[in-house]
C-alpha positions as CSV (number, residue, x, y, z in Angstrom):
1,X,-35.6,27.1,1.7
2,X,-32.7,24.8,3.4
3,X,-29.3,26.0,3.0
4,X,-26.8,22.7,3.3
5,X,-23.3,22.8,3.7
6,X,-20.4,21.3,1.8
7,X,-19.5,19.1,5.4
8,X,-23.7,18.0,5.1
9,X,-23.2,17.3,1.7
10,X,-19.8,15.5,1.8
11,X,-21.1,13.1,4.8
12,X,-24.3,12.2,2.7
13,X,-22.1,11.8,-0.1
14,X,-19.9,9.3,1.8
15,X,-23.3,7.6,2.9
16,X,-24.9,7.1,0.0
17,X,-21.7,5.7,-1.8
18,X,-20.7,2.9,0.8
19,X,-24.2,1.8,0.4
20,X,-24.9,1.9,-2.7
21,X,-21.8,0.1,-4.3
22,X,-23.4,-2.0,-6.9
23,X,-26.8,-0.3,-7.5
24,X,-25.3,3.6,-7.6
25,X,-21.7,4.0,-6.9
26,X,-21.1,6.3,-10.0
27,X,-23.4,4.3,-12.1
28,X,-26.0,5.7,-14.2
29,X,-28.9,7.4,-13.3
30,X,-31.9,5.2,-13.0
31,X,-34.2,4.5,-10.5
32,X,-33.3,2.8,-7.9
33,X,-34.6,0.5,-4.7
34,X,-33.4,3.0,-2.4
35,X,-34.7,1.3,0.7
36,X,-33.3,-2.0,-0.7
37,X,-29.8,-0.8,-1.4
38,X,-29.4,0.5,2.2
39,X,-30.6,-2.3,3.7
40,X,-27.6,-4.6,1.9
41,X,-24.9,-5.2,4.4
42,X,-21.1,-5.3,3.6
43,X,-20.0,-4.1,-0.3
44,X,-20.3,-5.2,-3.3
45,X,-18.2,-4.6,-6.7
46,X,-20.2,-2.8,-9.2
47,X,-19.8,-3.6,-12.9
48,X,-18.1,-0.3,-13.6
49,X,-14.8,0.6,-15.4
50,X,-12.2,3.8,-14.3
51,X,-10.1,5.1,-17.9
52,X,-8.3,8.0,-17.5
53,X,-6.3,10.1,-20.6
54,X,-3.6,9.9,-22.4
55,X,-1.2,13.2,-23.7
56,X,-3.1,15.2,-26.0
57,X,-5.9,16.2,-23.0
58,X,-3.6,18.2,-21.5
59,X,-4.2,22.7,-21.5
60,X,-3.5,25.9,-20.2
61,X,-5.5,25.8,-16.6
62,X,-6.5,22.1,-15.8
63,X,-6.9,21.3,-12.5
64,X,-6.0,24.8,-10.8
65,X,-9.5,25.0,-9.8
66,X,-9.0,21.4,-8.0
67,X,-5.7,22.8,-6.8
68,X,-7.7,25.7,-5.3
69,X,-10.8,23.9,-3.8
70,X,-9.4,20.7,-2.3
71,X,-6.6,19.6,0.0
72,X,-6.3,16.5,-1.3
73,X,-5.6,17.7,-4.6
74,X,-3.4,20.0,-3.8
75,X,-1.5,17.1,-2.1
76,X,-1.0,15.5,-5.2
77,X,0.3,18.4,-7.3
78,X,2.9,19.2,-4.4
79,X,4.2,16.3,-4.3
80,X,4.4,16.0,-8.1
81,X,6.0,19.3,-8.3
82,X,8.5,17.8,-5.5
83,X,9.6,14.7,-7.6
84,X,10.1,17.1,-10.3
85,X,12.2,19.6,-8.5
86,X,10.7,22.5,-10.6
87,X,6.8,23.6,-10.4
88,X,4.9,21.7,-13.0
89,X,1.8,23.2,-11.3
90,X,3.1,26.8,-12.5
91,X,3.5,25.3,-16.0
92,X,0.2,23.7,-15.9
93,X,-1.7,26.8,-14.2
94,X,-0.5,30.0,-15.8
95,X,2.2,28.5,-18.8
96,X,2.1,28.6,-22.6
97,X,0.2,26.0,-24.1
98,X,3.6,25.3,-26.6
99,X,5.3,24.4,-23.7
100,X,2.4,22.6,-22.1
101,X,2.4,20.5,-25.0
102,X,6.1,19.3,-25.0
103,X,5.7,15.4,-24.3
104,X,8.1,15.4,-21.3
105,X,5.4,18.3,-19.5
106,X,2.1,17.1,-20.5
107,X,2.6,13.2,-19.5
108,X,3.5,14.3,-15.9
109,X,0.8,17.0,-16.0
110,X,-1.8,14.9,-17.4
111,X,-1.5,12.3,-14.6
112,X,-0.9,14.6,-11.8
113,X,-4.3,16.0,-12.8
114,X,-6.6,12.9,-13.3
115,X,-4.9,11.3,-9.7
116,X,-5.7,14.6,-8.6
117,X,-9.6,14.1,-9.4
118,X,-9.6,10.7,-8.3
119,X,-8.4,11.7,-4.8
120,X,-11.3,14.5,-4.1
121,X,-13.7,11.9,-4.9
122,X,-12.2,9.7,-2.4
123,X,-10.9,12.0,0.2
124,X,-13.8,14.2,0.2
125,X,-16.4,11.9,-1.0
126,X,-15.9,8.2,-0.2
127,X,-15.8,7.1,-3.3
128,X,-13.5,2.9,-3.2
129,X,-12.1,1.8,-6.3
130,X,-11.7,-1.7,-5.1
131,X,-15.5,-1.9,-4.3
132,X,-16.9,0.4,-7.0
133,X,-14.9,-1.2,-10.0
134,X,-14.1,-4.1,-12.0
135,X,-11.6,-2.6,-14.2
136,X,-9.4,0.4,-14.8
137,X,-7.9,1.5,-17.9
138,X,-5.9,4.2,-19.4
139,X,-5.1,5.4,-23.3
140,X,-1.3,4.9,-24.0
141,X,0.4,7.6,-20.7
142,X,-3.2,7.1,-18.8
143,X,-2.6,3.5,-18.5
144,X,0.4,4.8,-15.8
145,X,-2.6,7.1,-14.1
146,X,-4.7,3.3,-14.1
147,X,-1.6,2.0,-11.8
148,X,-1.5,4.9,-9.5
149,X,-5.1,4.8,-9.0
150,X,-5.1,0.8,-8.7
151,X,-2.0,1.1,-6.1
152,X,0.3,-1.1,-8.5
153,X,2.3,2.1,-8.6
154,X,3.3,5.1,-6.4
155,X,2.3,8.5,-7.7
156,X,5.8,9.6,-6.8
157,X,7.6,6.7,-9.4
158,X,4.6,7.3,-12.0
159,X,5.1,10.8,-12.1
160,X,9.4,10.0,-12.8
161,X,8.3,7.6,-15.3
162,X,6.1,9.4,-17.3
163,X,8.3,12.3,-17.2
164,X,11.4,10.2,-18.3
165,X,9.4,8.3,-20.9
166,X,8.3,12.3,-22.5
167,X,12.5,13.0,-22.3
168,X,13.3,10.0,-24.0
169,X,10.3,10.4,-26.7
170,X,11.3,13.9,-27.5
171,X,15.2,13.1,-27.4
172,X,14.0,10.5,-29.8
173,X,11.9,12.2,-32.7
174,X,15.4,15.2,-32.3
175,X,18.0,12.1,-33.2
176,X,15.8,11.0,-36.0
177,X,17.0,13.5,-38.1
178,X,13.8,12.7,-40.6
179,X,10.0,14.6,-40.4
180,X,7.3,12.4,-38.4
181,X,4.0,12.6,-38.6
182,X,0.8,11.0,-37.2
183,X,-2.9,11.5,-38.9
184,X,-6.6,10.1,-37.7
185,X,-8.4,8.2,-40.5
186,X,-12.1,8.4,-40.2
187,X,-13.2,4.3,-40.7
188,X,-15.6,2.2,-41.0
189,X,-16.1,-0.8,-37.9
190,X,-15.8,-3.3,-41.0
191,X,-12.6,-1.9,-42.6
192,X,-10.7,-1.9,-39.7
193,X,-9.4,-5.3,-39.9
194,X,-8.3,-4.6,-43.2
195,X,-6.2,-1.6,-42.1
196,X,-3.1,-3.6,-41.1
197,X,-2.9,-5.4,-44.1
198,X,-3.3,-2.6,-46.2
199,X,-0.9,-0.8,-44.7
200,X,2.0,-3.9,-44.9
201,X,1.5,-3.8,-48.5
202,X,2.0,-0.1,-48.4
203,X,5.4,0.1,-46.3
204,X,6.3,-2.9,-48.9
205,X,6.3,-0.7,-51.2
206,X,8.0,2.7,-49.6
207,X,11.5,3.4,-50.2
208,X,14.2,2.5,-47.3
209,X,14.3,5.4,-44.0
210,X,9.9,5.5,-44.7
211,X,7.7,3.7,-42.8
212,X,4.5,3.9,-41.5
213,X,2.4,2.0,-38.7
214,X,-1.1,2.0,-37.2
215,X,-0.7,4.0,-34.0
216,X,-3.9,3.6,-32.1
217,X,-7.2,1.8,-32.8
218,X,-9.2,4.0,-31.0
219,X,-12.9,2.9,-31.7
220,X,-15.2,1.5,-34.6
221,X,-14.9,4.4,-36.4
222,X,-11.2,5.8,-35.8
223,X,-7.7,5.1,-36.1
224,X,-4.3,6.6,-36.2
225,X,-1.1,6.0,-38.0
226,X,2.2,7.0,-37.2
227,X,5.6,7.1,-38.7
228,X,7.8,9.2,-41.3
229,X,5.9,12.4,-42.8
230,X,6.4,11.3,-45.9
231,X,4.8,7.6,-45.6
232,X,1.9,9.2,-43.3
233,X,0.8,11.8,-46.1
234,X,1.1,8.2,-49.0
235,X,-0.6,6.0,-46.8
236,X,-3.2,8.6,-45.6
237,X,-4.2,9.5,-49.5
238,X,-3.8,5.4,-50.2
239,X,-5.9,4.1,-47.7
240,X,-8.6,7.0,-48.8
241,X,-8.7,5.8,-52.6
242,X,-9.1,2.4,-51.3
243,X,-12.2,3.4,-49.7
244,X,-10.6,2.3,-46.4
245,X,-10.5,5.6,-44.2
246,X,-13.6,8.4,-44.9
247,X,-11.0,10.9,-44.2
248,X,-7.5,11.7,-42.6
249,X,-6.5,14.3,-40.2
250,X,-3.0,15.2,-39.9
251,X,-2.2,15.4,-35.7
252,X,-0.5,18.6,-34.0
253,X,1.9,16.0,-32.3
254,X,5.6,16.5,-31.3
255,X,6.7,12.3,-32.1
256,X,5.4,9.9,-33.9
257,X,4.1,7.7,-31.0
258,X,3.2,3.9,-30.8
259,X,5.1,3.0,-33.9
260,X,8.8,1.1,-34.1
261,X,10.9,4.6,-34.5
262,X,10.2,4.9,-30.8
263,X,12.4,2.1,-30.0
264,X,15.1,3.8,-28.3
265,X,13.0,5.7,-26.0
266,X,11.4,1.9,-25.4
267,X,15.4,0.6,-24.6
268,X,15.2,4.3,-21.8
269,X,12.7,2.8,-20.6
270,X,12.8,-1.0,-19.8
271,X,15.8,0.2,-18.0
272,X,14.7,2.3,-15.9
273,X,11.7,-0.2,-15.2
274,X,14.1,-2.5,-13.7
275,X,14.6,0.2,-10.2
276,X,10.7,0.0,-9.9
277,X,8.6,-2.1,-7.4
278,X,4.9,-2.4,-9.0
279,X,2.3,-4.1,-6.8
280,X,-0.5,-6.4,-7.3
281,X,-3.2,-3.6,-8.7
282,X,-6.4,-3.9,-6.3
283,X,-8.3,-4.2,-9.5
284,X,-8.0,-5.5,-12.8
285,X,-6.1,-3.8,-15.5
286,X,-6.7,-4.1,-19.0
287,X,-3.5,-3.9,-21.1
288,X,-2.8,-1.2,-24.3
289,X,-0.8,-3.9,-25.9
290,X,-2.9,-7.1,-25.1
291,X,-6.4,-5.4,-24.7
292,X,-7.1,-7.9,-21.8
293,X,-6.6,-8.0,-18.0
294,X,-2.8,-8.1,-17.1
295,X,-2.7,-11.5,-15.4
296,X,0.7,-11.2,-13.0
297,X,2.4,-8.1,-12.0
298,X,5.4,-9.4,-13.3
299,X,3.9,-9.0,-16.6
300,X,3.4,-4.9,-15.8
301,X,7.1,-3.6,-17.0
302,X,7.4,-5.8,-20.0
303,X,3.9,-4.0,-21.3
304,X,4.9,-0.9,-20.6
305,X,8.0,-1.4,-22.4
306,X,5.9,-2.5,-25.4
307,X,3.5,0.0,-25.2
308,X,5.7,2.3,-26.6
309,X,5.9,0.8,-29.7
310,X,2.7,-1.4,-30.3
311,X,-0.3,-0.6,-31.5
312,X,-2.7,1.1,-28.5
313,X,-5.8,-1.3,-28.6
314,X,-8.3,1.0,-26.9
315,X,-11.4,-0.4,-29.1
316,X,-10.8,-3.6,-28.3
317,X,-10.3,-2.7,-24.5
318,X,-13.1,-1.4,-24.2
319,X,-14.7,-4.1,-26.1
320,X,-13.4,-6.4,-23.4
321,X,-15.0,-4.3,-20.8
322,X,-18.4,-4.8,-22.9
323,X,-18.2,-7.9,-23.0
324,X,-17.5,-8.5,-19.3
325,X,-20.9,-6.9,-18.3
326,X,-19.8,-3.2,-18.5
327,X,-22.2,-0.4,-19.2
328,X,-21.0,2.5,-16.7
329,X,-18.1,4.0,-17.6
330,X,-16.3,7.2,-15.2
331,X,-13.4,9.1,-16.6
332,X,-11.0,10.9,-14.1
333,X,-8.9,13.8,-15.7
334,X,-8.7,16.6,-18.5
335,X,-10.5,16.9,-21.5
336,X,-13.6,15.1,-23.0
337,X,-12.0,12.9,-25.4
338,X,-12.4,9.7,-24.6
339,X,-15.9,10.2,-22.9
340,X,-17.0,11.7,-26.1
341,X,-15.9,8.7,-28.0
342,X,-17.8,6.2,-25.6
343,X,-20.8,8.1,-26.1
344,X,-20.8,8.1,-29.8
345,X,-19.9,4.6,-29.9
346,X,-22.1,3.7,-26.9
347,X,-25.0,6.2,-26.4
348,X,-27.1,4.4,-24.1
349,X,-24.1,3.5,-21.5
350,X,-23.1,5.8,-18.6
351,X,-20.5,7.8,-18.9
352,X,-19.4,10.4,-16.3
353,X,-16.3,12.5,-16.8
354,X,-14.7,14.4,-13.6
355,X,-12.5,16.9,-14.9
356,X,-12.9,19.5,-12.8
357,X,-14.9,21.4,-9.3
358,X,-17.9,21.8,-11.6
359,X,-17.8,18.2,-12.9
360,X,-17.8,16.8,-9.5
361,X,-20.2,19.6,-7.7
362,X,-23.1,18.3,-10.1
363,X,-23.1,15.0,-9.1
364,X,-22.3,15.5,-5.7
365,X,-25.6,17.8,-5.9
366,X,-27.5,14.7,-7.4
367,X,-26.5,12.5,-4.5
368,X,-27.9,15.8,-2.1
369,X,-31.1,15.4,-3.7
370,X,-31.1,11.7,-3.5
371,X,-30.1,11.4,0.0
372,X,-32.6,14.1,1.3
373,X,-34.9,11.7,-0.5
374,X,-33.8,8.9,1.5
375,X,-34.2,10.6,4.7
376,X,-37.9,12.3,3.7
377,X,-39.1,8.7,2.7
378,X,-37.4,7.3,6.7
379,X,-39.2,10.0,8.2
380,X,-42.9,9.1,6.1
């Protein structure tokens, strides 16, 4: 038997990835002209699209075994930890999910860990954003992680941002002084059109201090409304005898996200926007608000600002992606959620999640196999 070492394994990682940009850079697995591929001289990009979560993913544990395995993860959690002035990573590592869970913890934690992903793949394993992707993307916090990893934004004024946008949400939902509530309707692809307007006619209809708004359209087949407990629980039993939503699931949320009560924590942050420099991202973005590419980095704040409030369109983002030629699909950070809804609405795409040292061993132990295969067909 041969016994190869992570260094071995790391350098024929790094090999294979810089070669096979287009044909295999985390695409899916097919066969491939291997002697082709590494004939190819300079890069190109590969139709492939980076998303990364949004709050929700976060638990008890994720990413200590990153923390543990790599330097360059653990990089990315000091320095988060740093920004904060208090250890997130102890929070994150060995805390109490409640307190995990408050919004001004798990945005920071949720981005520390998927930047932290991203950077073992490309400290320890080559792997190029520019040249492997056409687009990156992120559900409603993870669209902050889609900045970092594009270098539009530093890690070190993400991870203020997102925890400043989690203050201002949670001093939000405490001033209300009302109960909020959010709730996932089960749909149908040819219903959801007819959500919105279902829903004006039923805030027509509630009594002044109620509303409710549709949160997140998340794929064909689910949505999410937010607003005042009361108008959630009406519209969620409405939109069900109207043969609209299958079902609705009431969320374990702490604020009633992506709806117009969270306006002041939208005026917190369009201010503190104005002290941030963003860069041209080295790839596309695709917007929450828009559900297209952003097309100037001017335009970067002003979404963000709006994103707090507007609907998330992640179905039709992802549409876009279709659209544009994109089948493989890798996720960088905790929890399955949104890989699991690309499969189900996409089964025969690619979709690779990386959320933690096991996630990325087994691929890098694919590319072992197929790089000792490349060598044994050189030698023949």
């Amino acid at each position: 038997s041969v016994i190869v070492s992570r260094k071995i394994i790391q350098m024929f990682a790094i090999a294979f990835f810089r070669a096979h940009s287009r044909s295999f850079a985390f695409s899916s697995i097919r066969a491939v002209q291997i002697r082709t591929a590494m004939n190819r001289s300079g890069l190109e990009k590969s139709q492939c699209a980076i998303l990364f979560p949004g709050q929700g993913a976060q638990y008890v544990g994720m990413g200590k075994d990153l923390y543990s395995e790599y330097p360059s993860a653990r990089r990315v959690f000091e320095e988060a930890d740093d920004v904060l002035g208090f250890k997130l990573t102890e929070l994150m590592f060995e805390g109490h999910q409640k307190d995990l869970n408050q919004t001004q913890n798990a945005q920071p934690a949720i981005l520390t860990t998927s930047i932290a992903t991203l950077r073992v793949l490309e400290s320890e394993y080559g792997f190029d954003v520019s040249s492997a992707c056409t687009y990156a993307l992120g559900h409603s916090l993870g669209e902050y992680t889609a900045l970092v990893a594009t270098q539009s934004l530093s890690l070190r004024d993400a991870v203020k941002l997102v925890r400043l946008r989690g203050e201002a949400m949670a001093n939000t939902v405490s001033q209300l002084g009302v109960q909020t509530a959010m709730a996932a309707l089960i749909v149908r692809e040819e219903n959801l059109t007819k959500l919105q307007a279902s829903l004006d006619e039923i805030c027509s209809s509630l009594p002044e201090g109620e509303s409710v708004e549709l949160a997140n359209i998340n794929s064909s087949f689910q949505a999410v409304i937010s607003g005042t407990g009361k108008a959630v629980d009406y519209a969620s039993r409405v939109l069900q005898s109207q043969h609209l939503a299958a079902r609705a699931l009431d969320l374990p949320v702490s604020a009633p996200f992506h709806c117009r009560l969270m306006q002041p924590a939208a005026n917190v942050m369009q201010k503190a926007m104005s002290d941030i420099k963003f860069k041209q991202p080295i790839v596309d973005i695709i917007s929450n608000v828009t559900a297209n590419s952003i097309q100037s980095v001017s335009d970067i704040p002003s979404l963000l600002v709006r994103q707090v409030t507007a609907t998330v369109q992640w179905h039709k983002s992802i549409r876009y992606c279709k659209e544009n030629g994109i089948d493989n699909f890798i996720l960088f950070g905790p929890a399955r959620v949104l890989a699991n809804l690309l499969k189900k609405e996409y089964p025969l795409d690619f979709v690779r999640p990386f959320a933690t040292v096991a996630d990325i061993q087994s691929y890098i132990d694919y590319l072992k196999i197929k790089q000792t295969n490349i060598i044994q067909s050189d030698i023949t």
